[in-house]
Every structure is written in structure tokens, then in C-alpha cells.
Backbone as CSV, one residue per row, in Angstrom:
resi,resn,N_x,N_y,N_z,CA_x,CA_y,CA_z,C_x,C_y,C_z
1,UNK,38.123,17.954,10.542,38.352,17.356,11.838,39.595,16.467,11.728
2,UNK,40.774,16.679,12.804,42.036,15.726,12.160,41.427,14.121,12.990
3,UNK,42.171,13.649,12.035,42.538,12.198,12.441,42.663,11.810,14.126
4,UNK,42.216,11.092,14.813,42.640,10.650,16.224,42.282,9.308,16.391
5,UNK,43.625,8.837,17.257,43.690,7.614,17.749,42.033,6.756,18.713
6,UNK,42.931,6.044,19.585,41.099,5.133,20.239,41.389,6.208,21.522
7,UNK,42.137,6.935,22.009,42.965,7.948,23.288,41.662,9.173,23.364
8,UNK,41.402,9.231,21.608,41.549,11.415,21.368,42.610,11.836,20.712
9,UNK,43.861,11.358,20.690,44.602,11.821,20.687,44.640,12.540,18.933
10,UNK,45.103,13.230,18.730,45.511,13.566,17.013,46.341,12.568,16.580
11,UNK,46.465,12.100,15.716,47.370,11.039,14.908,48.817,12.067,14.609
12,UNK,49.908,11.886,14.862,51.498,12.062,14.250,51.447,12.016,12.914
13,UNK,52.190,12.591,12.225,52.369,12.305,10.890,52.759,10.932,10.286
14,UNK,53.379,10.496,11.495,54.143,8.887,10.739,52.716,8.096,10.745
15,UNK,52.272,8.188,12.008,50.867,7.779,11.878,49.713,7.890,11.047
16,UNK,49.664,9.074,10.415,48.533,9.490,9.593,49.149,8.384,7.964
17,UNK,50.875,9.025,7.611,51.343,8.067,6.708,51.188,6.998,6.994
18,UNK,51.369,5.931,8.219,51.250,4.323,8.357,49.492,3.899,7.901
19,UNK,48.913,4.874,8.008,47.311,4.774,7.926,46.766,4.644,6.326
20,UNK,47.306,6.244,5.457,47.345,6.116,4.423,48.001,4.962,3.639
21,UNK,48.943,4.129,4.335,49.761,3.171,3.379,48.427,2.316,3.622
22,UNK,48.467,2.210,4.687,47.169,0.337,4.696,46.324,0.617,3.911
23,UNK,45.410,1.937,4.004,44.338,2.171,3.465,44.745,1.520,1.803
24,UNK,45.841,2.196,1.145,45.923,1.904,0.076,46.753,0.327,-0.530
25,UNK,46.692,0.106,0.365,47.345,-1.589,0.002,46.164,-2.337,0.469
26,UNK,45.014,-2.204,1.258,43.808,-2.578,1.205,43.144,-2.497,-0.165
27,UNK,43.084,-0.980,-0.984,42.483,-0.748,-2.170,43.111,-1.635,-2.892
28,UNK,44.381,-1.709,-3.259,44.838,-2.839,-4.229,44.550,-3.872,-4.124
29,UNK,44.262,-4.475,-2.652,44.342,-6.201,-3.013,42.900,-6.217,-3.112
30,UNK,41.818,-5.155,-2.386,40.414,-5.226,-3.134,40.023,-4.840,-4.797
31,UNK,41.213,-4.683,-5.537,41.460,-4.026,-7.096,41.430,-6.003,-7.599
32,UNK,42.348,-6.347,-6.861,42.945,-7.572,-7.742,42.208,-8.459,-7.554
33,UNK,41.584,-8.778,-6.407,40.118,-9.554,-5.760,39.379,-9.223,-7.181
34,UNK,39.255,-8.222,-7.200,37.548,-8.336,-7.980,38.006,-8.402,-9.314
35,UNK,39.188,-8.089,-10.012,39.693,-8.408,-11.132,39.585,-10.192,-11.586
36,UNK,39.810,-10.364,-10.252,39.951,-12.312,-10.426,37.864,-12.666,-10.181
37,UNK,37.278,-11.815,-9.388,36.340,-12.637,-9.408,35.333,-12.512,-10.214
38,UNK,34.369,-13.304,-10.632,33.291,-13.151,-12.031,32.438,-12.399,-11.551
39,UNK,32.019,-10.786,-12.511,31.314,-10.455,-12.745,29.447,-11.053,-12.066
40,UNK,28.940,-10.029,-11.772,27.624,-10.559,-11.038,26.552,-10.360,-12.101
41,UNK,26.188,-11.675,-13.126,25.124,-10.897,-13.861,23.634,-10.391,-13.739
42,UNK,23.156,-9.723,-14.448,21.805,-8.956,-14.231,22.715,-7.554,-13.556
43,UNK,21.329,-6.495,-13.852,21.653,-5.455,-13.190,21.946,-4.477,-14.168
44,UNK,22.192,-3.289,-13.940,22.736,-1.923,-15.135,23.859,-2.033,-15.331
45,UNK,24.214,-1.775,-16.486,25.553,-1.806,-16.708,25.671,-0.456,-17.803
46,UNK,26.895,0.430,-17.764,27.150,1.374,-18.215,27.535,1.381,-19.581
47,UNK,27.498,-0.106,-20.350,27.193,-0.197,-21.706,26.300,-0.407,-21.798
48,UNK,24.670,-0.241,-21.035,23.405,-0.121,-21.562,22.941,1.265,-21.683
49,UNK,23.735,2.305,-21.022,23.656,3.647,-21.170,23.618,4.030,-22.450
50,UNK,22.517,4.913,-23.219,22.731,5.770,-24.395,23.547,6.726,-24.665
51,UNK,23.942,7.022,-25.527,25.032,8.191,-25.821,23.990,9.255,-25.284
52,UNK,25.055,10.127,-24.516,24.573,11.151,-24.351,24.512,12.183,-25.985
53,UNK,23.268,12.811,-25.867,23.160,13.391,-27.073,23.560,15.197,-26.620
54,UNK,24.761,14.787,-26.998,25.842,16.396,-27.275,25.108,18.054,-27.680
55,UNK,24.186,17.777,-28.458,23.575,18.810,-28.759,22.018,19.379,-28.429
56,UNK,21.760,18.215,-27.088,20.370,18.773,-26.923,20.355,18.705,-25.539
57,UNK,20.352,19.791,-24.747,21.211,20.295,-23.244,19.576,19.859,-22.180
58,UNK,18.221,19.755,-22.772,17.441,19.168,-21.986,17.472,17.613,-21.643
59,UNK,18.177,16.931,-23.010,18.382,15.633,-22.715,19.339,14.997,-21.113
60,UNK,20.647,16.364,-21.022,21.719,15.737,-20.111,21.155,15.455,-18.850
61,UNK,20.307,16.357,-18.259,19.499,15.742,-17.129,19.161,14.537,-16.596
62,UNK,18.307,14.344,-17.721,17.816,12.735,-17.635,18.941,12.061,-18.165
63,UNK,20.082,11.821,-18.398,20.790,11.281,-18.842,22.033,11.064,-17.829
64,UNK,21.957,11.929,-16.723,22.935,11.769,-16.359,22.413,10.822,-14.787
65,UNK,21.037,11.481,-14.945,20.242,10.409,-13.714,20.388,9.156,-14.377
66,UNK,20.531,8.486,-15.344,20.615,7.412,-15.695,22.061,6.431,-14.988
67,UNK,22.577,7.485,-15.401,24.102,7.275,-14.691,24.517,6.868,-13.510
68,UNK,23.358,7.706,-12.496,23.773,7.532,-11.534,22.890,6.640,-11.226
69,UNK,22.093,5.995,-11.908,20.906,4.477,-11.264,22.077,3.381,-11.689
70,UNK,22.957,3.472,-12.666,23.760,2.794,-13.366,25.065,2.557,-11.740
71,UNK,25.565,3.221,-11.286,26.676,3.213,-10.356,26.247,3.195,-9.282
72,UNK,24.892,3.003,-8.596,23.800,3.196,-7.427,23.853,1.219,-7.567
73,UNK,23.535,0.987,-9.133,23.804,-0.596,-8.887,24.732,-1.485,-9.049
74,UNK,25.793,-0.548,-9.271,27.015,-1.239,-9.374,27.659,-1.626,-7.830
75,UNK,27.228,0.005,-7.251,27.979,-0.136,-6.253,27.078,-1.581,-5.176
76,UNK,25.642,-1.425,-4.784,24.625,-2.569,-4.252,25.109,-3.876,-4.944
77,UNK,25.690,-4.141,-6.145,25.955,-5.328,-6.488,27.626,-6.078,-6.262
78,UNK,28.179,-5.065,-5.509,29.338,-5.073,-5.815,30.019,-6.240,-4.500
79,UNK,30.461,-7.169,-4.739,30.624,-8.240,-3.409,31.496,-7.758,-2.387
80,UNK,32.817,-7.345,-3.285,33.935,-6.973,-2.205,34.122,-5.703,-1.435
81,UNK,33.324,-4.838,-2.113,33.584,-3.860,-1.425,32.579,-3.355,0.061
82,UNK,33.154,-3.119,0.793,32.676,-3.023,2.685,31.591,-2.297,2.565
83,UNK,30.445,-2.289,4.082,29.668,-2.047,4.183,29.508,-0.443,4.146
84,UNK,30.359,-0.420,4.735,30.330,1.124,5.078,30.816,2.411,3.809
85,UNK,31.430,1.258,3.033,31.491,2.005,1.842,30.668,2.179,0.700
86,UNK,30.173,1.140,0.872,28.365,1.112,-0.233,27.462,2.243,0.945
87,UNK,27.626,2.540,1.521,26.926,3.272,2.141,26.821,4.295,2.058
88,UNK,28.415,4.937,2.143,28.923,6.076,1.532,28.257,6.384,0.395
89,UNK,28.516,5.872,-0.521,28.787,5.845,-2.024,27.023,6.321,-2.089
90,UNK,26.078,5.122,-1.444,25.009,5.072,-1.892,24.363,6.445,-1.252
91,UNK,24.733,6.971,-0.215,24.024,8.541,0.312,24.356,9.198,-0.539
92,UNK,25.699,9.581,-1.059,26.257,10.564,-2.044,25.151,10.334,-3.250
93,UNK,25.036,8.989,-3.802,23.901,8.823,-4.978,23.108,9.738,-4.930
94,UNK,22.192,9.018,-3.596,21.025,9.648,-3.214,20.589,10.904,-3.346
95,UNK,21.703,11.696,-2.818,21.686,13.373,-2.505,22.067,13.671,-4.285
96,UNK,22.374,13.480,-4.390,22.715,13.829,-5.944,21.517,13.231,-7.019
97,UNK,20.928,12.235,-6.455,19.853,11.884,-7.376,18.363,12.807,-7.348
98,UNK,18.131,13.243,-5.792,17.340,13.599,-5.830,17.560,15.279,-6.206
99,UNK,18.763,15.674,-6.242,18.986,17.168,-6.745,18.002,16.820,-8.482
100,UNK,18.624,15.505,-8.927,18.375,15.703,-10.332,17.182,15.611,-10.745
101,UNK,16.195,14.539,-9.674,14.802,13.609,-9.998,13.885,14.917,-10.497
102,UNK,13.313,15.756,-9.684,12.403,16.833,-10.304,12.728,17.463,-11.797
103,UNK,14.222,18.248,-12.120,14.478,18.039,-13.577,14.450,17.305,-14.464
104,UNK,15.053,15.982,-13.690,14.775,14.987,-14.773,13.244,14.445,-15.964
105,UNK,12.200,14.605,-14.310,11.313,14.506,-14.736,10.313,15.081,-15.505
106,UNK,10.818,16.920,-15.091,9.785,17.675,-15.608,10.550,17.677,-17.336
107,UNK,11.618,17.652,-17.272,12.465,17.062,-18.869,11.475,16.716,-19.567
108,UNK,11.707,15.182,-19.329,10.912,13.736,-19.745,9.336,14.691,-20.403
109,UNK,8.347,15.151,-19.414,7.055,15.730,-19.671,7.604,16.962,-20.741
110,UNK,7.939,17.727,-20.765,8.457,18.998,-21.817,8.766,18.378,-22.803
111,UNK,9.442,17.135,-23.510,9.706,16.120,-24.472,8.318,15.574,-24.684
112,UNK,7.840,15.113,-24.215,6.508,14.659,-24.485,5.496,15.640,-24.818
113,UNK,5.381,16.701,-24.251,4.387,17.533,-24.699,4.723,18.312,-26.194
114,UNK,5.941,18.448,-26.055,6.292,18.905,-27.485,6.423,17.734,-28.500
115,UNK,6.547,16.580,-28.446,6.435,15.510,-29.449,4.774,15.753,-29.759
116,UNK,4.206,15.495,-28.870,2.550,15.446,-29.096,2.293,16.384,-29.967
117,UNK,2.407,18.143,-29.534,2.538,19.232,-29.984,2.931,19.357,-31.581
118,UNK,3.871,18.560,-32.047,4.426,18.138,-32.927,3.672,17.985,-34.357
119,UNK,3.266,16.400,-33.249,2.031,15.505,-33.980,0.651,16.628,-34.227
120,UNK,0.346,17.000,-33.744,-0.966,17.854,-33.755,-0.836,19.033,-35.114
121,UNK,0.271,19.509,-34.722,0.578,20.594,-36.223,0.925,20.136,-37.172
122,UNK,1.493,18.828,-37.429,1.553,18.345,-38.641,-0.105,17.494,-39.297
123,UNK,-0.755,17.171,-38.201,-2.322,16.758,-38.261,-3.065,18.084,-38.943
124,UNK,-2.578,19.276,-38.568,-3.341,20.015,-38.741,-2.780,20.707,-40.141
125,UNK,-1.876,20.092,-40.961,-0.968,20.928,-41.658,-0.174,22.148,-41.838
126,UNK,0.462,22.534,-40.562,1.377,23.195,-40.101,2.739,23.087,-40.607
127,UNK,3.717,23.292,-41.664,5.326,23.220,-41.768,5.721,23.729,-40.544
128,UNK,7.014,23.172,-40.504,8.080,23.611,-39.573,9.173,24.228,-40.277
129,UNK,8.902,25.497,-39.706,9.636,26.285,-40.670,11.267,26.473,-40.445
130,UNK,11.597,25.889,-39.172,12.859,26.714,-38.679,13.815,25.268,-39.552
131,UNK,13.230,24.340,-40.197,14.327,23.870,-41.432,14.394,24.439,-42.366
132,UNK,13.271,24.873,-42.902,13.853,25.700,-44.213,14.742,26.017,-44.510
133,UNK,15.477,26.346,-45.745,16.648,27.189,-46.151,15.942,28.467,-46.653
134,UNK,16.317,29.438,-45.867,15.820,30.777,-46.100,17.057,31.649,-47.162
135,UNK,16.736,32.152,-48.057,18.066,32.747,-48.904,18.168,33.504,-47.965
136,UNK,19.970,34.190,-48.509,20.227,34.781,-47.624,20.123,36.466,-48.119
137,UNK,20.065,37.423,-47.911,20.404,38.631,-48.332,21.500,39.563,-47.957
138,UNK,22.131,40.072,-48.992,23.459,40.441,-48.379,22.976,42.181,-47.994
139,UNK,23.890,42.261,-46.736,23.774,43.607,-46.696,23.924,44.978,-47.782
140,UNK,23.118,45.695,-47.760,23.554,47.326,-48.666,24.563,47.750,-48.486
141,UNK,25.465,47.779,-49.343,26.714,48.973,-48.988,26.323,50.218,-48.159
142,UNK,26.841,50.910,-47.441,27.016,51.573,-46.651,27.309,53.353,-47.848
């Protein structure tokens, strides 16, 4: 949908540029604002986040919902920035959180049932075999 004035009208190009300039000389002096002002403590912070663990692809789920509870309270805590833009920000969360919440969760339970699972075969004296070092055998010549 293009751009229009308070008329209807479509915005001109000089116009759409005079728009884009404010917009972004607004972002800067809201950059340098919050650079100068102190930090709000309490709350998530994205150095309480765990490393994501690289090699286990059920973990990223829940891991990345973490993320987004992490920037869901950055953005709610955030002083300077406008209403309408925590708003933004926070629907986009939303819709994206709840894509993740059912994976996340059924994750979480599949981790747990196999930890338990775990516990039970080693109760019962079960090895886990897939550490082993199995020799290897070389193929027959042909």
C-alpha cells in the first residue's frame, strides 16, 4: 500500500525521502538517548541465555523460544522506545512464539522421557551400546 498524505493523496518522492530522513534522525537521537541512559535492572538479559548446543537439533527449539522471551523483555522494558513500536515488535514475538510454544514443549517432554528411559536401563543393567568402539572390518578384495 504506498505511502499517503492526511488528503489520500500518494506521497512524491521528495516526500517519501523527507519522511525517510526524519524517520532516521529520530532512530539516532533514540540510539544516543538510550546509550546515555542507565540500563533498567531485573529482567532477561541475553547473557543469561545458554549456548545454544550446535549438535543437538531438538535442543534449538526450545532455545530459540528462549530468545525470544529474552527480546519480548527487552523490548516491554525498554523506556525510549514508542508505544506503537513495542507493539509492533511485541505481536511479531507473539506470532512467532506461539509457532514455536507446542515444539518447544513437546521437546522439553521427549528430553525427559528419554533421560528417565535412560535411568531405567541403566537400573536394569542395560549398556549403551552406540559408544562403543566397534572394530572396524575392512572390505574383501573384489
Amino acid at each position: 500500500m504506498p505511502a499517503r498524505d492526511d488528503n489520500g493523496k500518494p506521497l512524491s518522492g521528495a516526500a517519501k525521502r523527507k519522511r525517510a530522513k526524519a524517520q532516521a534522525a529520530a532512530v539516532q537521537k533514540d540510539e544516543a538517548k538510550r546509550k546515555t541512559t542507565k540500563p533498567v535492572s531485573g529482567g532477561l538479559r541475553f547473557e543469561d541465555l545458554p549456548e545454544p548446543a550446535l549438535q543437538d537439533p531438538a535442543y534449538h527449539v526450545a532455545w530459540w523460544n528462549q530468545v525470544l522471551m529474552v527480546c519480548a523483555d527487552q523490548v516491554i522494558r525498554d523506556e525510549i522506545m514508542p508505544l506503537e513500536k513495542k507493539l509492533k515488535f511485541l505481536s511479531d514475538f507473539a506470532a512467532k512464539a506461539g509457532m514455536l510454544r507446542d515444539k518447544a514443549a513437546e521437546q522439553e517432554k521427549i528430553k525427559k522421557i528419554l533421560a528417565e528411559q535412560k535411568d531405567q536401563r541403566a537400573a536394569i543393567g542395560l549398556e549403551d551400546v552406540s559408544k562403543l568402539d566397534t572394530p572396524r572390518i575392512s572390505r574383501p578384495p573384489r
